[in-house]
TIVODO-744861 format. One record per residue: x, y, z of N, C-alpha, C in turn; chain; residue number from 0. Coordinates in steps of 0.05 Angstrom, whole numbers, plus 32768, in hexadecimal, padded with zeros to 4 digits. Example, Ala and Ser with C-alpha at 12.3 -4.5 7.8 and 13.67 -1.06 7.14 Angstrom:
BEGIN
<<8108; 7F8E; 809C>; <80F6; 7FA6; 809C>; <8108; 7FBE; 809C>; "A"; 0>;
<<8101; 7FD3; 808E>; <8111; 7FEB; 808F>; <8102; 8001; 809D>; "A"; 1>;
***
This chain:
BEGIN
<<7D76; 7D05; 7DFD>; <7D8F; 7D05; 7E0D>; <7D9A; 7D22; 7E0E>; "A"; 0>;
<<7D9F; 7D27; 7E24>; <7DB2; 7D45; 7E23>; <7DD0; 7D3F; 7E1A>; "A"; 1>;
<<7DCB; 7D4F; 7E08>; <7DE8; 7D52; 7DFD>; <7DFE; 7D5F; 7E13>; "A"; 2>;
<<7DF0; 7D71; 7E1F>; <7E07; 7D83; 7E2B>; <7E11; 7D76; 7E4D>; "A"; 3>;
<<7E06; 7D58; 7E50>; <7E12; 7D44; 7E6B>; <7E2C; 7D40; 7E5A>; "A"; 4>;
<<7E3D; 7D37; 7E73>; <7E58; 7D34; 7E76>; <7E63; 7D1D; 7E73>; "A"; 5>;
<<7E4D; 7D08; 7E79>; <7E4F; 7CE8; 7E86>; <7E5E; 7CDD; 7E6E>; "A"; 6>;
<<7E6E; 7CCF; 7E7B>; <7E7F; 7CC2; 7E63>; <7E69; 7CAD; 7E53>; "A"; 7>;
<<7E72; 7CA8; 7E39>; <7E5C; 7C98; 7E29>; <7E69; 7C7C; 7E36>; "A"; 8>;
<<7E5C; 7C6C; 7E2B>; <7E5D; 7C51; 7E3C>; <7E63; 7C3A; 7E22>; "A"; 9>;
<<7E6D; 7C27; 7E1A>; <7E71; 7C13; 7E04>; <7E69; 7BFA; 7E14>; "A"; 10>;
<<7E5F; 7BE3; 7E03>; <7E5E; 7BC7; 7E04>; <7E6F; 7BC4; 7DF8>; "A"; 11>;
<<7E88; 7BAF; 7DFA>; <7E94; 7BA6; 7DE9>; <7E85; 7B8A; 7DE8>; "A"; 12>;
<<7E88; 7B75; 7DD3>; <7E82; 7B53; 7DCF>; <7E95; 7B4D; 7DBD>; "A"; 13>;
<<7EA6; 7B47; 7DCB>; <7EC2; 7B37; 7DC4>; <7ECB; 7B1F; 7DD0>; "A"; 14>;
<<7ED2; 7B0A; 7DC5>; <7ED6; 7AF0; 7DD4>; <7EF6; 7AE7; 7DD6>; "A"; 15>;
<<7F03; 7AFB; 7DC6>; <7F20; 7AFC; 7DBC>; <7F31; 7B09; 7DDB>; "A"; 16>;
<<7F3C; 7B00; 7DEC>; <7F47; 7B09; 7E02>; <7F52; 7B1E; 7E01>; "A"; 17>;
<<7F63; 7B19; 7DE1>; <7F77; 7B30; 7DDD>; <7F6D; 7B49; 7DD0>; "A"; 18>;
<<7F58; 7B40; 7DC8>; <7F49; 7B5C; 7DBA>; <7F3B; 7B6A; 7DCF>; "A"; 19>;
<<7F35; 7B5A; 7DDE>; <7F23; 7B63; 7DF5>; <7F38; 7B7A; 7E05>; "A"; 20>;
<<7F59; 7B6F; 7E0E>; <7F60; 7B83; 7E18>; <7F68; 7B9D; 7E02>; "A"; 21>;
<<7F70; 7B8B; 7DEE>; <7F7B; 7BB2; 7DDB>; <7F61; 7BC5; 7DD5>; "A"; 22>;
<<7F45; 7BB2; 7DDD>; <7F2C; 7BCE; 7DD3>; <7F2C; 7BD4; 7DF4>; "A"; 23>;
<<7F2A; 7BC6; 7E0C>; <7F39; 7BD4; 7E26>; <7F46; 7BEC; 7E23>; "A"; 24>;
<<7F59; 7BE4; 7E23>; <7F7A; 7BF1; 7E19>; <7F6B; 7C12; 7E0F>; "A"; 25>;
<<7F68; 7C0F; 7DF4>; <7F5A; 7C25; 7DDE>; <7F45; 7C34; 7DEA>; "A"; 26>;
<<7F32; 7C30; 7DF7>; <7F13; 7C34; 7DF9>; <7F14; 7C42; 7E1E>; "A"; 27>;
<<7F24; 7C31; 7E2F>; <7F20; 7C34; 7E45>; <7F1E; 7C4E; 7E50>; "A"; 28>;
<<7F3F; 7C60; 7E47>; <7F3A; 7C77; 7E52>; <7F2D; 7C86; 7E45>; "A"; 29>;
<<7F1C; 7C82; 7E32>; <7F02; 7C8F; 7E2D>; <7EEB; 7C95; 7E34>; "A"; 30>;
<<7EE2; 7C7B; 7E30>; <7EC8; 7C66; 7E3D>; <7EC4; 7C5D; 7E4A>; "A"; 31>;
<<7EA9; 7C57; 7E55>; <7EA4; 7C3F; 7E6C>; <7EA7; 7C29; 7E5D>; "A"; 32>;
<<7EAB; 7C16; 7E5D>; <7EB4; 7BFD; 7E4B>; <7EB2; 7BE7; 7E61>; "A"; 33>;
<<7E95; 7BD6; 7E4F>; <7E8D; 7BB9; 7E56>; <7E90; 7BA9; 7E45>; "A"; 34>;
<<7E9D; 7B95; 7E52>; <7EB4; 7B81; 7E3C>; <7EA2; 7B6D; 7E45>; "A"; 35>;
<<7E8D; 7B55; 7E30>; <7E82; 7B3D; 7E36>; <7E92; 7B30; 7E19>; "A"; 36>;
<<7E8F; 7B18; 7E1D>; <7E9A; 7B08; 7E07>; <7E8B; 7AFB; 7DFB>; "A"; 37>;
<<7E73; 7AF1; 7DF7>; <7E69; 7AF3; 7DDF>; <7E4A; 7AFB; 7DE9>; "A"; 38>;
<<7E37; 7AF6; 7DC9>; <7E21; 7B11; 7DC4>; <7E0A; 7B02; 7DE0>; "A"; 39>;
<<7E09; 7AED; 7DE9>; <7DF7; 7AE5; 7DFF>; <7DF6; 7AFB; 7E19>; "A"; 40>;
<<7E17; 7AF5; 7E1E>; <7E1B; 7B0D; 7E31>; <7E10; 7B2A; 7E2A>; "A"; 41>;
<<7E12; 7B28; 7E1B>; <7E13; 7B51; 7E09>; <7DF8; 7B59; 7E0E>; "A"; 42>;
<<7DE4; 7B40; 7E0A>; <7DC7; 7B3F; 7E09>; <7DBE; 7B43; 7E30>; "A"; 43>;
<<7DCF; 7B31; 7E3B>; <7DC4; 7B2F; 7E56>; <7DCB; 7B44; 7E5C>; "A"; 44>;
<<7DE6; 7B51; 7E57>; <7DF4; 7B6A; 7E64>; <7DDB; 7B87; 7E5D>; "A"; 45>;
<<7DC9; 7B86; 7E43>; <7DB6; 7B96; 7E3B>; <7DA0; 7B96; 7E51>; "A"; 46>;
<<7D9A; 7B78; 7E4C>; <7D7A; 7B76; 7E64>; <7D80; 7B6E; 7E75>; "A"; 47>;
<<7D95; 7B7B; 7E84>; <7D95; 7B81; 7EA4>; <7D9A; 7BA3; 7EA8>; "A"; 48>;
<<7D90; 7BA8; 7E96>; <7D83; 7BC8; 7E94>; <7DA2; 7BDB; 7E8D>; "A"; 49>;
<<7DB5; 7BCE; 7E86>; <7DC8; 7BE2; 7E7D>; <7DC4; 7BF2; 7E5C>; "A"; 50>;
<<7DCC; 7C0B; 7E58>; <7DC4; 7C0E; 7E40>; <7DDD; 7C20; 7E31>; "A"; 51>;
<<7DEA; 7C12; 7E29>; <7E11; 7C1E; 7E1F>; <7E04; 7C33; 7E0B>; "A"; 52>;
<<7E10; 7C4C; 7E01>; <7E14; 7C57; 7DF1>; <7E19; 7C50; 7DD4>; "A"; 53>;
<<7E27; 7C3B; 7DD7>; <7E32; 7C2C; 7DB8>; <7E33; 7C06; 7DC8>; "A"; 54>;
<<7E32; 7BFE; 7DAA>; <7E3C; 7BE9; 7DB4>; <7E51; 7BD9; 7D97>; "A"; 55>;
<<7E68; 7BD2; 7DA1>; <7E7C; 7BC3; 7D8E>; <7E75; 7BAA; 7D96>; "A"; 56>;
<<7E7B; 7B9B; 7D7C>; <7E71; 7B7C; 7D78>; <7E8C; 7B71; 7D67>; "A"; 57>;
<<7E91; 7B5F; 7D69>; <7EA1; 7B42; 7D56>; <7E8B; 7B3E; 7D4B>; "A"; 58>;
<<7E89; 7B34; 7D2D>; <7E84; 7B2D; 7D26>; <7E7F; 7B06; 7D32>; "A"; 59>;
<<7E89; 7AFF; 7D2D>; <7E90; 7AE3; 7D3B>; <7E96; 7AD8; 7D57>; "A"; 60>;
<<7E88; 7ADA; 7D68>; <7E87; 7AD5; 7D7F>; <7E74; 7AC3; 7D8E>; "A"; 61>;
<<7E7B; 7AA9; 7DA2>; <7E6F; 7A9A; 7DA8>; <7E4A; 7AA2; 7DB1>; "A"; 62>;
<<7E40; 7A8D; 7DAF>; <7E21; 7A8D; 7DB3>; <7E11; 7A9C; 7DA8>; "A"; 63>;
<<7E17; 7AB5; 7DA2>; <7E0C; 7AC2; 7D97>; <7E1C; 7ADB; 7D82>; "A"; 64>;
<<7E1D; 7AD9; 7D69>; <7E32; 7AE0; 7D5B>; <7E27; 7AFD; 7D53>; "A"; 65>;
<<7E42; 7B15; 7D47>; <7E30; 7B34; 7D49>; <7E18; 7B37; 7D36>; "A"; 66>;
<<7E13; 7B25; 7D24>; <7DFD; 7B2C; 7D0D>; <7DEA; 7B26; 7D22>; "A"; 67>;
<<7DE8; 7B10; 7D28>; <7DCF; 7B13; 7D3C>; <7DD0; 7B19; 7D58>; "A"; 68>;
<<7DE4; 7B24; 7D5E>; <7DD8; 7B3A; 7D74>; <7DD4; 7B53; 7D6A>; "A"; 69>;
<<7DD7; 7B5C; 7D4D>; <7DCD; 7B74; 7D41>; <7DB0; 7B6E; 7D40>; "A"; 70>;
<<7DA6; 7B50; 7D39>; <7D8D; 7B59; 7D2D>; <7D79; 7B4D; 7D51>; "A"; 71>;
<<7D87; 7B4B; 7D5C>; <7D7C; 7B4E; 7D75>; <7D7A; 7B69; 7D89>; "A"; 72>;
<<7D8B; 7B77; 7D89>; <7D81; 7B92; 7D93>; <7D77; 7BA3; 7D7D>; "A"; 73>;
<<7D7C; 7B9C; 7D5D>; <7D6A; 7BB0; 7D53>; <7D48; 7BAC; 7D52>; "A"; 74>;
<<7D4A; 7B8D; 7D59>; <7D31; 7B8B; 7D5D>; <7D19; 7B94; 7D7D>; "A"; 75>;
<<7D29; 7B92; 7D8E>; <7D27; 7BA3; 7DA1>; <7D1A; 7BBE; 7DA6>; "A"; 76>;
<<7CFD; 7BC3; 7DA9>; <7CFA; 7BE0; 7DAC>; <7D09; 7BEE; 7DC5>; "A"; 77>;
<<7D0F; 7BE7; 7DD2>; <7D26; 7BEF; 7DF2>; <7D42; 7BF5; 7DDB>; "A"; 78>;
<<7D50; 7BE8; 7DD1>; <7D64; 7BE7; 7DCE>; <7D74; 7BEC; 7DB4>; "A"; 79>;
<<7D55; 7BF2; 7D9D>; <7D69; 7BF8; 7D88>; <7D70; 7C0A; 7D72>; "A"; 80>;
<<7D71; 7C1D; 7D8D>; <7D7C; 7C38; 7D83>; <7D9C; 7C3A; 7D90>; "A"; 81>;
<<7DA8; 7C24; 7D9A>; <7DBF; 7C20; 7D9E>; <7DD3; 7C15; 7D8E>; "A"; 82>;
<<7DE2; 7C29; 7D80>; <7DF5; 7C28; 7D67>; <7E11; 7C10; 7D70>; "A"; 83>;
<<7E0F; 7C04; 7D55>; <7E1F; 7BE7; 7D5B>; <7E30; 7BF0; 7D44>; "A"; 84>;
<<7E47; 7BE6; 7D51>; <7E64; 7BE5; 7D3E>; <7E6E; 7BCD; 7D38>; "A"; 85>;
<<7E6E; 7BC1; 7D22>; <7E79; 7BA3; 7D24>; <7E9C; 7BA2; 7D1D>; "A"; 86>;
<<7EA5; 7B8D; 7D29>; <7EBD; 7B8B; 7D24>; <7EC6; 7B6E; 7D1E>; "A"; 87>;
<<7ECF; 7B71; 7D07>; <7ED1; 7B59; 7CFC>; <7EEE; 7B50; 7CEA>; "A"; 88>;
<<7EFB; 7B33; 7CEF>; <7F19; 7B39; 7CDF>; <7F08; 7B31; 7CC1>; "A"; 89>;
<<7EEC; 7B33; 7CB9>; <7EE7; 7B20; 7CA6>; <7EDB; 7B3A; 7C91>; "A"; 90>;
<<7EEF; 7B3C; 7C79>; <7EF3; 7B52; 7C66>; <7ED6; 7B56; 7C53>; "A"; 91>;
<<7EC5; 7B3D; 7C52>; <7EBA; 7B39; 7C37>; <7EA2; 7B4F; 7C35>; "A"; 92>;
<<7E9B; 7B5E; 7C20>; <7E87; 7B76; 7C22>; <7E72; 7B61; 7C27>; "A"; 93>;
<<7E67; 7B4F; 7C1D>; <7E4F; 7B36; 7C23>; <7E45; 7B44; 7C43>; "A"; 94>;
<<7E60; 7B38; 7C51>; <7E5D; 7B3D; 7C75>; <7E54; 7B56; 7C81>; "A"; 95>;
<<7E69; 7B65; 7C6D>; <7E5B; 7B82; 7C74>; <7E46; 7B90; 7C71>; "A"; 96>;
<<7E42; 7B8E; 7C5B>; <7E22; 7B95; 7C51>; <7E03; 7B82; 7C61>; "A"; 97>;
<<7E10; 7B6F; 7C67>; <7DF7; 7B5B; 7C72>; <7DF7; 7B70; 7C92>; "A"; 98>;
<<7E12; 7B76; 7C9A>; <7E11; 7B81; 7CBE>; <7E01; 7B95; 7CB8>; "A"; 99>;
<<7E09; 7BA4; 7CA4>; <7E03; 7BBE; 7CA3>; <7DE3; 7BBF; 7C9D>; "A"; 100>;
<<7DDE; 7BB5; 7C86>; <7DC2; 7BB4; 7C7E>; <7DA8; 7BAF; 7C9C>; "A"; 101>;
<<7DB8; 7B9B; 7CA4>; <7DAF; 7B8B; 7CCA>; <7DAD; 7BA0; 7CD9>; "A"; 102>;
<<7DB3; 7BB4; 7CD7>; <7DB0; 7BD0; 7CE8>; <7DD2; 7BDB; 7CFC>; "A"; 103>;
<<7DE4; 7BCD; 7CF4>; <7E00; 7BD3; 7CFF>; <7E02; 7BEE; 7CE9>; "A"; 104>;
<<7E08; 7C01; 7CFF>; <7E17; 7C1E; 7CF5>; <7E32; 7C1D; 7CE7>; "A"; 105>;
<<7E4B; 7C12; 7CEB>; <7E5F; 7C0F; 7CDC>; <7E6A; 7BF0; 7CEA>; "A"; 106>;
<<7E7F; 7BED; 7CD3>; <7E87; 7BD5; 7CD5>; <7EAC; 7BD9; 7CCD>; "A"; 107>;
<<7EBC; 7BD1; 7CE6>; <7ED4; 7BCD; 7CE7>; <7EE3; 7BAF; 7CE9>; "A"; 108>;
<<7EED; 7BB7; 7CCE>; <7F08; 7BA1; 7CCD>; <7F1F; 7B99; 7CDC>; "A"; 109>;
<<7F23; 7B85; 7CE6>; <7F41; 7B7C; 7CF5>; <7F51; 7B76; 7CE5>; "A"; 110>;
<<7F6D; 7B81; 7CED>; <7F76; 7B8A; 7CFA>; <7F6D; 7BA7; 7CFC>; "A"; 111>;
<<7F69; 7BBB; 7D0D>; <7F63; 7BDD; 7D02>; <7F72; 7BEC; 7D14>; "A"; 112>;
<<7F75; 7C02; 7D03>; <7F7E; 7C1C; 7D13>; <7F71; 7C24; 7D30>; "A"; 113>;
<<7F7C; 7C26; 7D48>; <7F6C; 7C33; 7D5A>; <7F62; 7C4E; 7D55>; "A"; 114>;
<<7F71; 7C65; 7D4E>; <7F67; 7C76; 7D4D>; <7F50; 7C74; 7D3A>; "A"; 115>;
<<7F59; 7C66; 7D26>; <7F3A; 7C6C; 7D13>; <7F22; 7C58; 7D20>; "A"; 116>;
<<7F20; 7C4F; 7D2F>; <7F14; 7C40; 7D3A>; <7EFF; 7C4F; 7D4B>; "A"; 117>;
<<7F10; 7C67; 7D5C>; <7F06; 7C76; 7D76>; <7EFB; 7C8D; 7D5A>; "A"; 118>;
<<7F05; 7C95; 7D43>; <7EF6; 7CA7; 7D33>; <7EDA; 7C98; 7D33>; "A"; 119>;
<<7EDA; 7C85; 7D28>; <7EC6; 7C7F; 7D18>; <7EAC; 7C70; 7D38>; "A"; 120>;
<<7EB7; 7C77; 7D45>; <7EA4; 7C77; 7D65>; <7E9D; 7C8F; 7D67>; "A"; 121>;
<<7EB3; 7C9B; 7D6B>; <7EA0; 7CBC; 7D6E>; <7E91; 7CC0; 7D59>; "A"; 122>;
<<7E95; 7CC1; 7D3D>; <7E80; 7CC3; 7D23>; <7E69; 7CBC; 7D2E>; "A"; 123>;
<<7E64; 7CA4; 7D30>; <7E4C; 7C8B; 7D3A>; <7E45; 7C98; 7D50>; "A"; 124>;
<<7E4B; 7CA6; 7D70>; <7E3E; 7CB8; 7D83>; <7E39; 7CCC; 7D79>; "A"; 125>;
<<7E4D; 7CD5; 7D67>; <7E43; 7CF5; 7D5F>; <7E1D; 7CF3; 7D4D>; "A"; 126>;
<<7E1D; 7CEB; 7D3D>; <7E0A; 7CDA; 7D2B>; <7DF8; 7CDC; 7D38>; "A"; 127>;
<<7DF5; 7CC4; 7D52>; <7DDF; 7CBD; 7D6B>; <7DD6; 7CCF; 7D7F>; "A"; 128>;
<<7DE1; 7CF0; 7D7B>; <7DDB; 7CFE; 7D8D>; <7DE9; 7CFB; 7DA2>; "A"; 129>;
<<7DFB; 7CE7; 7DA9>; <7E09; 7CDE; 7DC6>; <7E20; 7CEE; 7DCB>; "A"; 130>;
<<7E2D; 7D00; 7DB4>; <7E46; 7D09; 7DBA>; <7E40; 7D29; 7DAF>; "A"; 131>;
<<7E52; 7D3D; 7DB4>; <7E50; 7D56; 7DA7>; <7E6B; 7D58; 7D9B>; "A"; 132>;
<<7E6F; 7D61; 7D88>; <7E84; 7D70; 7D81>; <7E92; 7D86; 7D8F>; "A"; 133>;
<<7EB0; 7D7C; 7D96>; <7EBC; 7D8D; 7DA9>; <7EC9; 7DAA; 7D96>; "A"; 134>;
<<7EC2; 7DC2; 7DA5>; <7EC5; 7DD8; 7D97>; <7EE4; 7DE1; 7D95>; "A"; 135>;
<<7EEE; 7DE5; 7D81>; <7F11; 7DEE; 7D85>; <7F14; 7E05; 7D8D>; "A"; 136>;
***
């Protein structure tokens, strides 16, 4: 990937929560391109109809197809799984976390969370993936 394109990075969100759906809107929008499906079936169809997000944020818990296994579905993916997943989850227990993480999810965020540390820990995860550069002061 060239680092030095302009194109805005692009997110999947997979959120089934209306209201979460608009505050990562809200947060993400004037950033990102931001595709909001509600749960991981969509996330999957939204992939193999040839779209390919920059990142992708997940619920943990979401109809038909929940984020553990749509992690271990695009990591299983040679097309798709070099595409860094963020899970977001209100569910605290390290058990959860460690199982996402171990599953190939890059970091894992707790609900309720900070936005700003939210959009940090996105840029971290693009910066990481080659997708973002560090802006020079």
């Amino acid at each position: 990937m060239n680092l030095s394109d302009n194109r805005p990075r692009s997110i999947l969100v997979v959120e089934d929560d209306v209201f979460m759906q608009a505050i990562l809107e809200e947060i993400l929008g004037s950033q990102y391109l931001t595709k909001i499906v509600s749960n991981g079936m969509d996330g999957l169809a939204y992939l193999q109809n040839g779209n390919m997000p920059d990142l992708i944020i997940a619920d943990l818990n979401t109809p038909k197809l929940g984020g553990l296994q749509l992690i271990e579905q695009v990591k299983s993916s040679d097309f798709f799984n070099s595409i860094p997943i963020i899970i977001l989850s209100g569910e605290e227990s390290s058990e959860k976390r460690i199982r996402c993480l171990d599953s190939g999810a890059d970091d894992y965020v707790v609900k309720p969370f900070n936005p700003a540390e939210l959009k940090a820990r996105i840029r971290v995860v693009l910066r990481r993936m080659g997708k973002l550069t560090v802006a020079k002061t």
